[in-house]
PyMOL Python script that loads the backbone (N, CA, C, O; Angstrom):
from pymol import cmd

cmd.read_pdbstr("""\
ATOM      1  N   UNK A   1      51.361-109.491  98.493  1.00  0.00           N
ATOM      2  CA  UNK A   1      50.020-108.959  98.661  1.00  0.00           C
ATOM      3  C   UNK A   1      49.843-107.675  97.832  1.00  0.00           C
ATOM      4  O   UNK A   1      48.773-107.577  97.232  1.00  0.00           O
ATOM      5  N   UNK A   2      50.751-106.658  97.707  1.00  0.00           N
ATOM      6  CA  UNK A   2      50.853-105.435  97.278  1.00  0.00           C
ATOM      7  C   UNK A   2      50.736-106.038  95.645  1.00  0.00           C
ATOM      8  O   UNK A   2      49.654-105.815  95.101  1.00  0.00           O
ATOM      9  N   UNK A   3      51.427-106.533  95.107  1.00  0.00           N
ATOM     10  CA  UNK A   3      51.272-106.942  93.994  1.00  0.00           C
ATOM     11  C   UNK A   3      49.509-107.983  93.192  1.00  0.00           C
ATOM     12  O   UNK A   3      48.789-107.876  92.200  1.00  0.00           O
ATOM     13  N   UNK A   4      49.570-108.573  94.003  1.00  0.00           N
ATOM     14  CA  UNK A   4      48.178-109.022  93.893  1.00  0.00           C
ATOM     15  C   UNK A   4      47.056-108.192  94.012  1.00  0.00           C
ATOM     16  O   UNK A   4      45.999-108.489  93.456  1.00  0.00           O
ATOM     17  N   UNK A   5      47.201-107.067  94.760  1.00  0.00           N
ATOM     18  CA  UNK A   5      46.313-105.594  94.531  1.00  0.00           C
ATOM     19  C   UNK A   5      46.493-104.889  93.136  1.00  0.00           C
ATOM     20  O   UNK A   5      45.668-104.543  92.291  1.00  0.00           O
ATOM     21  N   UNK A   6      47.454-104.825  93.177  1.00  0.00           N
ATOM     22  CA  UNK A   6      47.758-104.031  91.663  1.00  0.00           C
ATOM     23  C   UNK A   6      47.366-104.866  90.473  1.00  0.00           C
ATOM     24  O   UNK A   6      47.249-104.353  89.360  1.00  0.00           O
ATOM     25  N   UNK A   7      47.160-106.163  90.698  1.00  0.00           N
ATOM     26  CA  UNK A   7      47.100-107.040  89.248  1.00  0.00           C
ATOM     27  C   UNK A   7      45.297-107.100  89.653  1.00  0.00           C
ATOM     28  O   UNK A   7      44.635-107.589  88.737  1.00  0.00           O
ATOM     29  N   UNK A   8      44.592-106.719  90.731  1.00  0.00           N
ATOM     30  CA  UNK A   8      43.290-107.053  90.890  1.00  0.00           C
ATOM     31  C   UNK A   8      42.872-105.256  90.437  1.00  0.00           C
ATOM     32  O   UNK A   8      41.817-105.229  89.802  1.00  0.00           O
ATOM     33  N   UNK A   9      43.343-104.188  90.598  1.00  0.00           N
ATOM     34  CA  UNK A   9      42.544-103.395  90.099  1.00  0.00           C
ATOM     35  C   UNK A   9      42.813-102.943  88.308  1.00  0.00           C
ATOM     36  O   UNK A   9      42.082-102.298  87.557  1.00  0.00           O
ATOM     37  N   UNK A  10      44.356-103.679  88.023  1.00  0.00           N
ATOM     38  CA  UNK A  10      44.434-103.664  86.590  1.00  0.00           C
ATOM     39  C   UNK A  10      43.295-104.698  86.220  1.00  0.00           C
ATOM     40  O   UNK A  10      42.555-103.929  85.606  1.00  0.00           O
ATOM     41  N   UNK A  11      42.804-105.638  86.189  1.00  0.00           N
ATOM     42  CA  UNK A  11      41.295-106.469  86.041  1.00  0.00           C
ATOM     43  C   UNK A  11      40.436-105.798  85.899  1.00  0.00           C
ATOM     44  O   UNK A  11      39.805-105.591  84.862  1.00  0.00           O
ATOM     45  N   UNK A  12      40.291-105.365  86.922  1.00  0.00           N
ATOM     46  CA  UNK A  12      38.965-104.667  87.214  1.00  0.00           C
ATOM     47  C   UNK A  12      38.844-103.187  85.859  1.00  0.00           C
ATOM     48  O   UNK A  12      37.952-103.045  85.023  1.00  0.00           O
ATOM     49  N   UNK A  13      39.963-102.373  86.065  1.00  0.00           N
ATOM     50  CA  UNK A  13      39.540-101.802  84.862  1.00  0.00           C
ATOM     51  C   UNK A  13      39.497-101.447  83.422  1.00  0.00           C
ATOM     52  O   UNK A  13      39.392-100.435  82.729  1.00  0.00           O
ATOM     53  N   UNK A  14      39.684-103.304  83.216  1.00  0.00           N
ATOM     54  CA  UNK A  14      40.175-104.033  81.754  1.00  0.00           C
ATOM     55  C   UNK A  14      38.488-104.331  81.893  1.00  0.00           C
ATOM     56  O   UNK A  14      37.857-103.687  81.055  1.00  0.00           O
ATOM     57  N   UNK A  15      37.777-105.042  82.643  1.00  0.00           N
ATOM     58  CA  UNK A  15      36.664-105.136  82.417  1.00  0.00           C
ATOM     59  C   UNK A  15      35.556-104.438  82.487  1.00  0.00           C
ATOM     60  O   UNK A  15      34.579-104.494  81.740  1.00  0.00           O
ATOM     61  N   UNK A  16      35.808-103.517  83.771  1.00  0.00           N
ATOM     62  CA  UNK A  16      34.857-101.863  83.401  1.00  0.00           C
ATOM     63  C   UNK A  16      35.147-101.323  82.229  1.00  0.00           C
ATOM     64  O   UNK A  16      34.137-100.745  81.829  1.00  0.00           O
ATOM     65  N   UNK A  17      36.184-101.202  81.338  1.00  0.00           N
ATOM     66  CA  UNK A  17      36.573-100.952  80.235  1.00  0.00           C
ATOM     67  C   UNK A  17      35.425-101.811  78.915  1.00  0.00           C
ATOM     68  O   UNK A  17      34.530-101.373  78.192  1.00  0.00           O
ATOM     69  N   UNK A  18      35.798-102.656  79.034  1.00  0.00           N
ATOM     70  CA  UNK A  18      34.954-103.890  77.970  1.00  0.00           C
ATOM     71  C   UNK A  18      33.841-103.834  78.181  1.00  0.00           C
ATOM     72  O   UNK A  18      33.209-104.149  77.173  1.00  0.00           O
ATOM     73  N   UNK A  19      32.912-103.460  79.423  1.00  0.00           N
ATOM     74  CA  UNK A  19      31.498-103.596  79.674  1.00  0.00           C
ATOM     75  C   UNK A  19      31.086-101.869  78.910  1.00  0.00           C
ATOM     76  O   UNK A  19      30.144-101.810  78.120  1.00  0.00           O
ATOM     77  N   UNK A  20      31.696-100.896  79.174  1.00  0.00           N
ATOM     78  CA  UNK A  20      31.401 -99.882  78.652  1.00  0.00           C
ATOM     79  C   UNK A  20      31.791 -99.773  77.187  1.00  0.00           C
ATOM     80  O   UNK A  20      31.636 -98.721  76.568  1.00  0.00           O
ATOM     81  N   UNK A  21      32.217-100.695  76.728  1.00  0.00           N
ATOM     82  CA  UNK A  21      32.307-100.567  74.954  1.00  0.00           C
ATOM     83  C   UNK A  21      31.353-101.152  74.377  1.00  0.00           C
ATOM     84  O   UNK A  21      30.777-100.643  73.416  1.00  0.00           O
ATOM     85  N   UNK A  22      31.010-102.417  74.920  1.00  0.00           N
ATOM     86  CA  UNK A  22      29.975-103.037  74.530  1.00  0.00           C
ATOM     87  C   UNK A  22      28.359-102.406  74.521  1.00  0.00           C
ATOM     88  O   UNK A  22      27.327-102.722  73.928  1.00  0.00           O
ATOM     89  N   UNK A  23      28.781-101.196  75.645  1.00  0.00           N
ATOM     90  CA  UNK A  23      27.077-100.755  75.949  1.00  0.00           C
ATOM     91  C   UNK A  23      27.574 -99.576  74.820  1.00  0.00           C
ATOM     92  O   UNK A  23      26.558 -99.171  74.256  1.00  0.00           O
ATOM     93  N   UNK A  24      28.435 -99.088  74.450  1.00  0.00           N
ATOM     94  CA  UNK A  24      28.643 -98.327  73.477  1.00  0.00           C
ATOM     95  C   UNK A  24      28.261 -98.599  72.177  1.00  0.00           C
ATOM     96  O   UNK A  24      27.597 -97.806  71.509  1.00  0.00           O
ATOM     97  N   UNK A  25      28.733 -99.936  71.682  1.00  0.00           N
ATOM     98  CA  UNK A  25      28.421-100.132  70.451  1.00  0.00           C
ATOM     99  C   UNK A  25      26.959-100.367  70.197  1.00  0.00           C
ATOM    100  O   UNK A  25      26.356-100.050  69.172  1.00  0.00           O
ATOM    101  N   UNK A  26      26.410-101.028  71.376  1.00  0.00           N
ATOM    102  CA  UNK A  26      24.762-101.205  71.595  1.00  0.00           C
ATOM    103  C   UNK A  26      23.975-100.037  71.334  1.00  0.00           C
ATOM    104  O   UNK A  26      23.055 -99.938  70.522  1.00  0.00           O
ATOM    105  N   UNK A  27      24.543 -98.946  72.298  1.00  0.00           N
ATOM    106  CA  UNK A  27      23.798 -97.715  72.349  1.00  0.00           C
ATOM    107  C   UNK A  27      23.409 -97.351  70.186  1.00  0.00           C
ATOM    108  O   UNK A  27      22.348 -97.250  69.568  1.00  0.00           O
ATOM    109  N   UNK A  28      25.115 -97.259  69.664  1.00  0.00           N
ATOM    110  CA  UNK A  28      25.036 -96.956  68.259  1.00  0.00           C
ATOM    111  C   UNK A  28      24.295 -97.782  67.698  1.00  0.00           C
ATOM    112  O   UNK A  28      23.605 -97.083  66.957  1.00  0.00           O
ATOM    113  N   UNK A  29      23.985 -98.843  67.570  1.00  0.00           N
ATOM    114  CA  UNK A  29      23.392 -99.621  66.821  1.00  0.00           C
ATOM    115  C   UNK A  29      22.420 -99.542  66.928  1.00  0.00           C
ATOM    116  O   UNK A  29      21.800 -99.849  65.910  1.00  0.00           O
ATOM    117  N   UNK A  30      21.636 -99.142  68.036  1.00  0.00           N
ATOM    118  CA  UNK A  30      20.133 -98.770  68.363  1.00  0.00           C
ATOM    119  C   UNK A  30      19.717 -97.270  67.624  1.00  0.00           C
ATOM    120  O   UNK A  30      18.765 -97.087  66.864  1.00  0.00           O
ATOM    121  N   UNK A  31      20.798 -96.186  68.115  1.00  0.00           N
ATOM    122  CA  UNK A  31      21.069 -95.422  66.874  1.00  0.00           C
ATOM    123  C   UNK A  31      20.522 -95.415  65.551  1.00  0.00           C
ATOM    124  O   UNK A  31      19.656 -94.664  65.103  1.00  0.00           O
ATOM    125  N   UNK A  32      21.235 -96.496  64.891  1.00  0.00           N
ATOM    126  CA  UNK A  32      21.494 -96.566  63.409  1.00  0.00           C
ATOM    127  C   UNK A  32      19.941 -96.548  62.878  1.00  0.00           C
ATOM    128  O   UNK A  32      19.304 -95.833  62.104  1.00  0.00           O
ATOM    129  N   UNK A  33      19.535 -98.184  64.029  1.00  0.00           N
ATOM    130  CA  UNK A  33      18.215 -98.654  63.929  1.00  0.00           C
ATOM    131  C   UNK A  33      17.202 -98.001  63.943  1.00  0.00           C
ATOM    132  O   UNK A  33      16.307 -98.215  63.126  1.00  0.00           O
ATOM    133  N   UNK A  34      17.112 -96.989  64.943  1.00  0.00           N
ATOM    134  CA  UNK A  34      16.436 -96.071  64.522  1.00  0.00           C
ATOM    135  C   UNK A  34      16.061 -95.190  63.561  1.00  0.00           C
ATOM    136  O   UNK A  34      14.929 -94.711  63.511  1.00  0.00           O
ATOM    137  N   UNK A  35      17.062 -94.905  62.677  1.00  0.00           N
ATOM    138  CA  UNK A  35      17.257 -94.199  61.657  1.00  0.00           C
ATOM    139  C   UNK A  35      17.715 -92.820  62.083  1.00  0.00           C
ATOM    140  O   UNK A  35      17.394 -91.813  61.452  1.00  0.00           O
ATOM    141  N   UNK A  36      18.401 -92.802  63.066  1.00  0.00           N
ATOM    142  CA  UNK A  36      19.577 -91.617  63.647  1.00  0.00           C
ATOM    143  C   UNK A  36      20.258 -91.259  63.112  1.00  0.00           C
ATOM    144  O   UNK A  36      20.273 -91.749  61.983  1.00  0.00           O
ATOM    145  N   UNK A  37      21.199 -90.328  63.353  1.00  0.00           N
ATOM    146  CA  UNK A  37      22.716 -90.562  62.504  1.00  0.00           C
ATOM    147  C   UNK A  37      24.030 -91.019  63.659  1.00  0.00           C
ATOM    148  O   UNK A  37      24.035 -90.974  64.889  1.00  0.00           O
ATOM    149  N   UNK A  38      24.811 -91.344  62.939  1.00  0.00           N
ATOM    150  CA  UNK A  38      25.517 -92.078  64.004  1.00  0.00           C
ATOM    151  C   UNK A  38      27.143 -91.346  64.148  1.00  0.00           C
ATOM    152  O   UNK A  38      27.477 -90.580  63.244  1.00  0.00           O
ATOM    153  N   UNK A  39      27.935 -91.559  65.082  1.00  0.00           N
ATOM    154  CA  UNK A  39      29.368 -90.924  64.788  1.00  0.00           C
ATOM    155  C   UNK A  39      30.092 -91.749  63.861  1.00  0.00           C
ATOM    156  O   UNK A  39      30.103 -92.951  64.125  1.00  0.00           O
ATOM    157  N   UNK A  40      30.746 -91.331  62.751  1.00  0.00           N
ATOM    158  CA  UNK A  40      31.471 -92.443  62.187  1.00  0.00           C
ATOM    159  C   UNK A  40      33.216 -91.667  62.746  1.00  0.00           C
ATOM    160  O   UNK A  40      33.410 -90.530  63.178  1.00  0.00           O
ATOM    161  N   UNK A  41      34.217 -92.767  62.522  1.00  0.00           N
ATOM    162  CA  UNK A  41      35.310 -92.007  62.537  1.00  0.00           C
ATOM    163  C   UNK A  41      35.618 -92.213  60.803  1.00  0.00           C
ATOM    164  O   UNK A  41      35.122 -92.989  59.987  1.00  0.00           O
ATOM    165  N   UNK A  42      36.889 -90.910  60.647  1.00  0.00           N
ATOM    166  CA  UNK A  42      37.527 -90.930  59.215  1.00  0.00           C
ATOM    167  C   UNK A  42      37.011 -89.474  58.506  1.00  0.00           C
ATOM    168  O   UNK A  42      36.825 -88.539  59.285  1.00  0.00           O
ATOM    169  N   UNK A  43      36.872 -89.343  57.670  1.00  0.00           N
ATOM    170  CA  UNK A  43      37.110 -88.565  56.604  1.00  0.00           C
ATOM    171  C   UNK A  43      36.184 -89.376  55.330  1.00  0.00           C
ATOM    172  O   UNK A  43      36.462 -90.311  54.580  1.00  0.00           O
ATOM    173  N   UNK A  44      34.576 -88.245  55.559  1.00  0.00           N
ATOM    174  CA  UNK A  44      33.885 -88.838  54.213  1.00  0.00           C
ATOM    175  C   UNK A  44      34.074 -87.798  53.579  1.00  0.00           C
ATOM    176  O   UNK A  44      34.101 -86.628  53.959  1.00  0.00           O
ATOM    177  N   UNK A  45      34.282 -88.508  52.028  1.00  0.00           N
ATOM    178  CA  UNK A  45      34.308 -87.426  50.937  1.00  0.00           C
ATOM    179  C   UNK A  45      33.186 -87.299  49.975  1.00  0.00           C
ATOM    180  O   UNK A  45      32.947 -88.496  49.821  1.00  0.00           O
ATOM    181  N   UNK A  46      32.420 -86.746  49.299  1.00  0.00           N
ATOM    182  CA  UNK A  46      30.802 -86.750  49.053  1.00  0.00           C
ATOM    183  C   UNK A  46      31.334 -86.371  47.212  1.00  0.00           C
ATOM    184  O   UNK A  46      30.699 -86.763  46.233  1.00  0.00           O
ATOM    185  N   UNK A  47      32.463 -85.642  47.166  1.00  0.00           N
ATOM    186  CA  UNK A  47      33.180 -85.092  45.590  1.00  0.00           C
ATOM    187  C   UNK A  47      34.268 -85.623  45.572  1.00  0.00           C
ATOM    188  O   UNK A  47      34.986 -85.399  46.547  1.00  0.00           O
ATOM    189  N   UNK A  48      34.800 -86.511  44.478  1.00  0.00           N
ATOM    190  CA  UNK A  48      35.924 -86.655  44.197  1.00  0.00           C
ATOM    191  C   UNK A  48      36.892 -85.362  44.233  1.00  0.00           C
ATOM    192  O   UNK A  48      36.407 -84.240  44.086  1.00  0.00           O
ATOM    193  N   UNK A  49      38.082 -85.526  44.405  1.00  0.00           N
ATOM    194  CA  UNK A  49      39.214 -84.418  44.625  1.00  0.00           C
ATOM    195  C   UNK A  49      39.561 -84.779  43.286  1.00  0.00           C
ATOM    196  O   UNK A  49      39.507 -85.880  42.738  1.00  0.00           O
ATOM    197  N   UNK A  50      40.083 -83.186  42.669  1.00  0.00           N
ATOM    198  CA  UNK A  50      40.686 -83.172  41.391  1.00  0.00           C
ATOM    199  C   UNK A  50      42.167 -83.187  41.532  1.00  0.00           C
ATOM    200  O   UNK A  50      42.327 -82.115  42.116  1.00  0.00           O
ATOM    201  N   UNK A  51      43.328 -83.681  41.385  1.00  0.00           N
ATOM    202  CA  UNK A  51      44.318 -83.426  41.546  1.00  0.00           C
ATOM    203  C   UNK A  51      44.781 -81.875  40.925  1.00  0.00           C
ATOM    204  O   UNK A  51      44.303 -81.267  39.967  1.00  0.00           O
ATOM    205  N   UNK A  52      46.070 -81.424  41.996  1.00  0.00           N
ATOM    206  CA  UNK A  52      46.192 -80.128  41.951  1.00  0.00           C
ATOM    207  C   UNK A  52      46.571 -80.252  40.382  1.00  0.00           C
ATOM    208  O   UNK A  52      46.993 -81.268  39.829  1.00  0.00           O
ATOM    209  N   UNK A  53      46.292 -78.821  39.707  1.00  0.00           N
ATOM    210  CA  UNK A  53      46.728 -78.325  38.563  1.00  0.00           C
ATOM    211  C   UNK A  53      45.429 -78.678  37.479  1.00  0.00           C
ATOM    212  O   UNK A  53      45.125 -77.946  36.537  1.00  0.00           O
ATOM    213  N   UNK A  54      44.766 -79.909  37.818  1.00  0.00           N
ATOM    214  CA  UNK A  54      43.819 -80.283  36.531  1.00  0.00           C
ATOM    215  C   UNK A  54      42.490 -79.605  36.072  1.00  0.00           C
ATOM    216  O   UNK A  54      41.947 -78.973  36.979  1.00  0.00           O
ATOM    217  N   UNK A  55      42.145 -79.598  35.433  1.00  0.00           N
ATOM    218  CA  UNK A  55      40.457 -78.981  35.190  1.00  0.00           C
ATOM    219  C   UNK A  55      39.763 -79.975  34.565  1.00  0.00           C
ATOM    220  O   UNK A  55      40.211 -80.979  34.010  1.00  0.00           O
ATOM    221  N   UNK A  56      38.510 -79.576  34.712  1.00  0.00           N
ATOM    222  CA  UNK A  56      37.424 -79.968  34.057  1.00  0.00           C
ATOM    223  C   UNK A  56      36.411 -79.468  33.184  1.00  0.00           C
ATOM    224  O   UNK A  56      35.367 -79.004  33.643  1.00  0.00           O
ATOM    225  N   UNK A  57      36.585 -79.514  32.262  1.00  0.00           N
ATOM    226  CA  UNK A  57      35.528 -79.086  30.224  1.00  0.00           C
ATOM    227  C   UNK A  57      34.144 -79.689  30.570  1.00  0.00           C
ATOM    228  O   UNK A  57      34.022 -80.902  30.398  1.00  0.00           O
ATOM    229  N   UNK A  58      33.159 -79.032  31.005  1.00  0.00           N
ATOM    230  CA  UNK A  58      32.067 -80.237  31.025  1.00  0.00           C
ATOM    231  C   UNK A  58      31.282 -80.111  29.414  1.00  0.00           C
ATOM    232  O   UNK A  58      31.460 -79.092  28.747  1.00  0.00           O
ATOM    233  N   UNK A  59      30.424 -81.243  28.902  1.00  0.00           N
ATOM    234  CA  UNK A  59      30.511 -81.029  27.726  1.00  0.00           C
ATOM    235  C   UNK A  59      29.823 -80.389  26.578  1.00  0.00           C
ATOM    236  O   UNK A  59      29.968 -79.220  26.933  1.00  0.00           O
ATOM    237  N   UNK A  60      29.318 -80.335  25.701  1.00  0.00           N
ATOM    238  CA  UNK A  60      28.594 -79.260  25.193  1.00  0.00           C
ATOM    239  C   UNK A  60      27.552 -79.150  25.663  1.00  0.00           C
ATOM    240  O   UNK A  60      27.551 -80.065  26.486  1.00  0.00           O
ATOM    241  N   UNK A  61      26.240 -78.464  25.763  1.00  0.00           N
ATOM    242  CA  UNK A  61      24.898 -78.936  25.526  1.00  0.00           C
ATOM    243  C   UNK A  61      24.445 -79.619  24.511  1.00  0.00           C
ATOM    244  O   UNK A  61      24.620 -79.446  23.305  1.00  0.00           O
ATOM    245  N   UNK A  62      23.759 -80.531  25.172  1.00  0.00           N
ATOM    246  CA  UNK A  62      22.729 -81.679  24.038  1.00  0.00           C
ATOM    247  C   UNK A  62      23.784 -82.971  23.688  1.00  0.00           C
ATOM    248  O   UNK A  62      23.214 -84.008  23.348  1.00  0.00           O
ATOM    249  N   UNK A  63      25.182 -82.997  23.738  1.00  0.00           N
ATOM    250  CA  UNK A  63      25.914 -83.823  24.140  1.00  0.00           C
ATOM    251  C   UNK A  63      25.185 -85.408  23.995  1.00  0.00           C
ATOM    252  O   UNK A  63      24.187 -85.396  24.716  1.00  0.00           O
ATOM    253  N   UNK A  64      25.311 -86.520  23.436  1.00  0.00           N
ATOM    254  CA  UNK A  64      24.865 -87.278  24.112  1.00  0.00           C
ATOM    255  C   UNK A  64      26.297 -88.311  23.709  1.00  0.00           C
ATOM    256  O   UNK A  64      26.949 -88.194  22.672  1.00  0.00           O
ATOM    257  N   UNK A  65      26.602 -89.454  24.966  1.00  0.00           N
ATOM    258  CA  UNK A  65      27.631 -90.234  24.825  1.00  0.00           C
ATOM    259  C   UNK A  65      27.096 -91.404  23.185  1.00  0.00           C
ATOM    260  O   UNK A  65      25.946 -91.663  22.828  1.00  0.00           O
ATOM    261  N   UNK A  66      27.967 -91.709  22.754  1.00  0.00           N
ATOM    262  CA  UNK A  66      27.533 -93.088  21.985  1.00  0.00           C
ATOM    263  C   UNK A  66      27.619 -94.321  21.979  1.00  0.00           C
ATOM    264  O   UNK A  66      28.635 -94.640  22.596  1.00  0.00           O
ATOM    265  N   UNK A  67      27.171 -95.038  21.664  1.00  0.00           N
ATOM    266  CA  UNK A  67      26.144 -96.175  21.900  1.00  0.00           C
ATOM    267  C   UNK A  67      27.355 -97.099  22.310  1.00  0.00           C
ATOM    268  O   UNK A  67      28.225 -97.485  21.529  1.00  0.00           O
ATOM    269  N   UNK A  68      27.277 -97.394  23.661  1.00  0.00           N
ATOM    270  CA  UNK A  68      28.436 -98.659  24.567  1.00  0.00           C
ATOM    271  C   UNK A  68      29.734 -97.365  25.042  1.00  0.00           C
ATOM    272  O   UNK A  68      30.950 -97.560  25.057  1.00  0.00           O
ATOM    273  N   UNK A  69      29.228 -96.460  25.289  1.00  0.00           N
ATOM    274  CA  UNK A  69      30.413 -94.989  25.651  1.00  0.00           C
ATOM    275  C   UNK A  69      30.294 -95.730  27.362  1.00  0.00           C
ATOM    276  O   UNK A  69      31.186 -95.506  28.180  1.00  0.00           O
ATOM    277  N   UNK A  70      29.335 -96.421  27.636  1.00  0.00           N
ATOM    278  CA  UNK A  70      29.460 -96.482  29.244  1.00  0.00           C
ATOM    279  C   UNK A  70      29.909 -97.643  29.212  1.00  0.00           C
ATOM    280  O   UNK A  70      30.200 -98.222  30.259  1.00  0.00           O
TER     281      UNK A  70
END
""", "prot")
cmd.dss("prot")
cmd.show_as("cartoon", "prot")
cmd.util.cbc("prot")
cmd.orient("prot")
């Protein structure tokens, strides 16, 4: 019996668990939809990182690349 308690409230909050992720991801997506901002996880980077030691020459004025340079 003692054991069958313990395996009924491990259930129970595997699925209170799952019902509150789902209203989670809902909540964000309604979020998004809105045009909110949303939490992301990670690390955004907006500038490339220069590796240590390097620089950057930007190039003369009036500069223009030539023709197929891209």
């Amino acid at each position: 019996m003692l054991a069958g308690s313990a395996f009924g409230v491990r259930a129970s909050q595997t699925s209170g668990y799952n019902v509150q992720q789902r209203y989670d991801y809902a909540y964000l997506q309604c979020m998004y939809a809105a045009g909110d901002k949303v939490p992301m996880r990670g690390a955004v980077r907006t500038v490339p990182q220069q590796p240590a030691g390097a620089y950057y020459t930007p190039p003369p004025p009036g500069w223009q690349p030539p023709p197929g340079f891209y």
